[in-house]
N, C-alpha and C positions, 0 to 999 in steps of 0.2 A: 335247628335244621342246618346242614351244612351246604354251602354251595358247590357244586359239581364240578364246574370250570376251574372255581378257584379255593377250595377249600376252605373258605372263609366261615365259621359257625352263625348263623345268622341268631340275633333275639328277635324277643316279642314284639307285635305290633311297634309303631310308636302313638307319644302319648297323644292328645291334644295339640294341636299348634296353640302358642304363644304370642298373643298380638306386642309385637315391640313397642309401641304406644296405646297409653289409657285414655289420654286427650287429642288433641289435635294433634296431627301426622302435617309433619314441612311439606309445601308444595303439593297437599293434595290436590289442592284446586287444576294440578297441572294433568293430572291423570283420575278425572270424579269418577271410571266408570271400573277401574280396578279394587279390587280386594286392598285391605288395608295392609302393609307390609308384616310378618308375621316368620317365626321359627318354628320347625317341628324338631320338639327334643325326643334323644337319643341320649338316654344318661348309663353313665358304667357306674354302677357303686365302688368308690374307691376310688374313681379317677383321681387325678391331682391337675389333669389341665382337659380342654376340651375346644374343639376345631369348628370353627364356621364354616358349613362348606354350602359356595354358591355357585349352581350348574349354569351352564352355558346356553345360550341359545340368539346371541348376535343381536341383543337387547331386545329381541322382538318377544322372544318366547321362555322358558326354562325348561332344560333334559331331563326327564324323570331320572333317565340313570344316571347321573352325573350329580345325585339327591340322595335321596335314602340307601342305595347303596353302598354309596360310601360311606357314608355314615355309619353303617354296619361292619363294613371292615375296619374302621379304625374302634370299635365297640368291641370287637374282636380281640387288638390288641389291648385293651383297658383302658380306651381313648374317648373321652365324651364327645359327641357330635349333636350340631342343632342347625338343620335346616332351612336356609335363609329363600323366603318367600318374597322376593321385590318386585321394587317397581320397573316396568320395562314398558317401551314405547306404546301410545306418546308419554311422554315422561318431562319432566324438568332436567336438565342434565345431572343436577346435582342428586337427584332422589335415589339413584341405584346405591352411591356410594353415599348419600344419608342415611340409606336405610342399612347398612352393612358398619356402618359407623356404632350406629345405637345397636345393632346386634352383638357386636362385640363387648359394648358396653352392658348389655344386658347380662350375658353371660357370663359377663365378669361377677355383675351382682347377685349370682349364686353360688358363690364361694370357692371356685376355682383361682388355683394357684396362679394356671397360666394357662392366654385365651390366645388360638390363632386362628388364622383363615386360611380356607382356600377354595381354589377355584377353578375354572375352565372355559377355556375358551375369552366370550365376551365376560363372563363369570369370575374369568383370568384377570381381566381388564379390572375390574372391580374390585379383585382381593390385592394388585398390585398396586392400585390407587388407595388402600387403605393402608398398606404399609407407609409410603410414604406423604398419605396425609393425615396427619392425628392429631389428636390437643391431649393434654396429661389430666382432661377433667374442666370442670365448669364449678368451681367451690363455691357458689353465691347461688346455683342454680334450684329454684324450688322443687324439681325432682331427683331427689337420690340416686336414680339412675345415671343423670344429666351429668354426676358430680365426679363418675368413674371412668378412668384413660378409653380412649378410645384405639390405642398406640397397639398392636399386634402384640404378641410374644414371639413368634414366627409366621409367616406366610409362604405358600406352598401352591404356587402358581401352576398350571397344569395346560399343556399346548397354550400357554395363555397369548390375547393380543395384550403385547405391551407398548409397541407404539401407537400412534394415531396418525404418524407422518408417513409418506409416501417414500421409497415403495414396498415397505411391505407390512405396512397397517394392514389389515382386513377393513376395507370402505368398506362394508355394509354397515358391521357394529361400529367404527365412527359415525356413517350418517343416522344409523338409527336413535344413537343416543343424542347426537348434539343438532338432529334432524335439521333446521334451516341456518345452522351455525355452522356446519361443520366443516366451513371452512376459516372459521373465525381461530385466529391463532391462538389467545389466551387458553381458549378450550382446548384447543389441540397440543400445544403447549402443558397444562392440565394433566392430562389423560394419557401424557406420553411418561410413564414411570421411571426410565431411563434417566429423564433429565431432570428429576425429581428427588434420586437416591441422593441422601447426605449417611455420615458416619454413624446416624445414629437409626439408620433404617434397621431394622428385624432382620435376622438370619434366615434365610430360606432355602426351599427345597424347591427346584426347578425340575421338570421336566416335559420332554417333546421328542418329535419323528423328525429325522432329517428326511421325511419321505410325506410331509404335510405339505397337501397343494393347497391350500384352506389358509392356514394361518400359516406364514414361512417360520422356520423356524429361527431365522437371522432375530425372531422377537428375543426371543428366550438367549440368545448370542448376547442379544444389546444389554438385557438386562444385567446377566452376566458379567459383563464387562463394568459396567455402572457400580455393580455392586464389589468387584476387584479393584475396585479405583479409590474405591471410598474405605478399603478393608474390613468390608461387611462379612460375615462367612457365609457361605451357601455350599449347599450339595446339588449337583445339575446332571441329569442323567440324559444323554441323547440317543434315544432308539435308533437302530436302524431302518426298520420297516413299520408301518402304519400309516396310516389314515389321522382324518380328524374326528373329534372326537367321539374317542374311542373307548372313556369313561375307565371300566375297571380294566380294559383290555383284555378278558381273558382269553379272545381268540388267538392272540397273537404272546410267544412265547418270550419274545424278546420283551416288548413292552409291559405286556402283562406281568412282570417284575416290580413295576413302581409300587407297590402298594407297600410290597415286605419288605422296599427300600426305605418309603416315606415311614412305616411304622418304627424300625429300626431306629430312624433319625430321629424321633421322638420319644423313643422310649429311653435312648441313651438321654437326652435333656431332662429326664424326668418327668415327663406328661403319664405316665401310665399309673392304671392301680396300686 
């Protein structure tokens, strides 16, 4: 069935979610009354890589649309996608991006070539902090999943918040996540991506509205810059008009373009069937 706004051909349901752990989940203790953190896959037969995408909702909640629907347009272009179910306040700070950490690793363990992420919004926050926080694997560790990189292939931040410093962090999703820290610097320090990119971060695909009263758009600037500093590559698209988030945008003509841009930039790296 095709989608009307955007012509995107949608498939079938999706399958089951995937609980990203079998045992014990880090920092349960810190959120008992939440779902266990969990993927909804979206497989293309034939892909060769496939995207983590983690919706936005300012750590408190997650967008339906900014979830399975994307995940369908990149299924569209022959792009696998697995919808990352986390944890969100109260939370540990560290659980969003633990649980996004092993999702990638999980993904990895089903034999894609090449595993990325992305995200929106506070969702943003969480796939830029996975770019530049990663280990190459845990080779001692008793689960085979534990054993495989955590490190992006690409990440594809979306209106994301990338800093956490003032002024133009989004304070809510800082204080939601780091709740009675959030003024504690290591964290904000942390969580600020900008001052986290090294030469060996992931190439990414950026984009935002210069017309975002929500998240400013100076995020997506800073990172930008960060990432030109360190001669990372990125593709950065700045709309003219929109809102926040605004997921596939198909209302809007200008914006509503990322998709066949983000697809583009991924099918040229070799991610498609």
């Amino acid at each position: 069935m095709a989608d009307q706004q955007t012509g995107f051909i949608w498939p079938p349901r999706p399958l089951p979610p995937i609980p990203l752990w079998e045992g014990a989940v880090p920092y349960a203790a810190h959120s008992p009354d939440q779902a266990p953190p969990s993927v909804a896959p979206f497989p293309k037969d034939g892909a060769r890589g496939a995207v983590v995408v983690i919706p936005g909702g300012g750590y408190y909640m997650k967008a339906d649309h900014e979830g399975a629907p994307i995940a369908r347009m990149l299924n569209s272009a022959g792009i696998a996608a697995y919808v990352l179910d986390y944890r969100v306040h109260p939370c540990h700070p560290m659980a969003p991006l633990s649980d996004a950490q092993r999702a990638i690793r999980l993904v990895r363990s089903l034999g894609y070539e090449k595993v990325g992420v992305l995200g929106f919004s506070a969702g943003g926050n969480i796939c830029c902090s996975a770019a530049v926080h990663y280990d190459p694997g845990k080779p001692n560790d008793p689960d085979p999943v534990e054993r495989l990189s955590c490190r992006p292939d690409a990440f594809i931040p979306c209106y994301p918040v990338v800093t956490f410093r003032e002024p133009y962090t989004h304070l809510s999703s800082r204080q939601g996540l780091l709740r009675e820290d959030w003024e504690k610097e290591e964290w904000v320090r942390y969580f600020s991506a900008e001052e986290n990119v090294t030469q060996d971060t992931p190439p990414a695909f950026i984009w935002h509205t210069a017309a975002d009263e929500t998240v400013p758009v100076q995020n997506s600037l800073l990172l930008a810059k960060a990432l030109s500093d360190h001669q990372v590559p990125f593709e950065m698209h700045i709309y003219p008009f929109g809102g926040h988030g605004m997921g596939l945008a198909g209302e809007c003509p200008s914006a509503g373009q990322w998709g066949g841009a983000l697809c583009r930039w991924l099918l040229e790296m070799g991610w498609g069937a």
